[in-house]
C-alpha positions in Angstrom: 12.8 5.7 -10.2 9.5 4.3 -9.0 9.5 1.1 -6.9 7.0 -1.3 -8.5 4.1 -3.3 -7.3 5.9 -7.1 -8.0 3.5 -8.6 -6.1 0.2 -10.3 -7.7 -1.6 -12.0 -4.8 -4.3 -9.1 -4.2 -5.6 -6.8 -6.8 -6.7 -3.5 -6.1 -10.1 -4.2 -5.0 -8.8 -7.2 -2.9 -6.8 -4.8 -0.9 -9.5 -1.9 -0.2 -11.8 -5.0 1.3 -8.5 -6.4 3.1 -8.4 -2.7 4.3 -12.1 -1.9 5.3 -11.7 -5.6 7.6 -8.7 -4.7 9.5 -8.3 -3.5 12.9 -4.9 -1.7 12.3 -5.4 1.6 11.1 -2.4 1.8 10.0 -1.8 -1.4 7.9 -5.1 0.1 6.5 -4.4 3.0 5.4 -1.2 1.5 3.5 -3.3 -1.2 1.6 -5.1 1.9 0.7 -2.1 3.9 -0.7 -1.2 0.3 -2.6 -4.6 0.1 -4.4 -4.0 3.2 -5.7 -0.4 2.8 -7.0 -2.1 -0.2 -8.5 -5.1 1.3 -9.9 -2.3 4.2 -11.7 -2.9 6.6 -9.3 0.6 9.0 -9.5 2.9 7.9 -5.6 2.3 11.7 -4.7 -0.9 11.3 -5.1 -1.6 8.1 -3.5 1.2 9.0 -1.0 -0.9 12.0 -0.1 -4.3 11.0 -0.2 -2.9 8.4 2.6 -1.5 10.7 4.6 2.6 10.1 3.7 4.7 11.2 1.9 6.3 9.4 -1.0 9.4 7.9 0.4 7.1 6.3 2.9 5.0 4.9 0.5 8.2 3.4 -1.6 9.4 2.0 1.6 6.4 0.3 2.2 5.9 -0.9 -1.3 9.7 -2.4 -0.5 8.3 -3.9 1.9 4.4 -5.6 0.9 6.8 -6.5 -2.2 8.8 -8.6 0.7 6.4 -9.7 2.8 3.0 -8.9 1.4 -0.1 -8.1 3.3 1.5 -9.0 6.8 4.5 -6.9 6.4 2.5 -3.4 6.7 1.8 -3.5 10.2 4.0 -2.2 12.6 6.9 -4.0 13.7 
């Protein structure tokens, strides 16, 4: 079963400009994958588009669910 986007502090769009401003890469490209999953964009897809696969993705939806914006950058 899908892991869902609980978190309602940045819509779709909010996270594509979050995204476009940062300086990690990384923590990019995963605000990307999550304003797809919000936009109704199938995981695989979005998961692939980003360059992951879909466990990744669900992990990291675990996580911005947890942390938000701050918890998808490396550790």
């Amino acid at each position: 079963m899908a892991v869902s986007v609980d978190r309602k502090d940045h819509t779709a769009s909010e996270l594509r400009r979050l995204a476009a401003g940062s300086r990690d890469a990384s923590a990019a490209r995963r605000m990307l994958a999550l304003a797809l999953v919000l936009e109704g964009v199938p995981r695989a897809v979005a998961a692939e588009t980003c360059g992951m696969d879909r466990q990744t993705l669900r992990d990291w939806v675990h996580r911005y669910n947890a942390e938000g914006v701050s918890g998808l950058s490396n550790r």
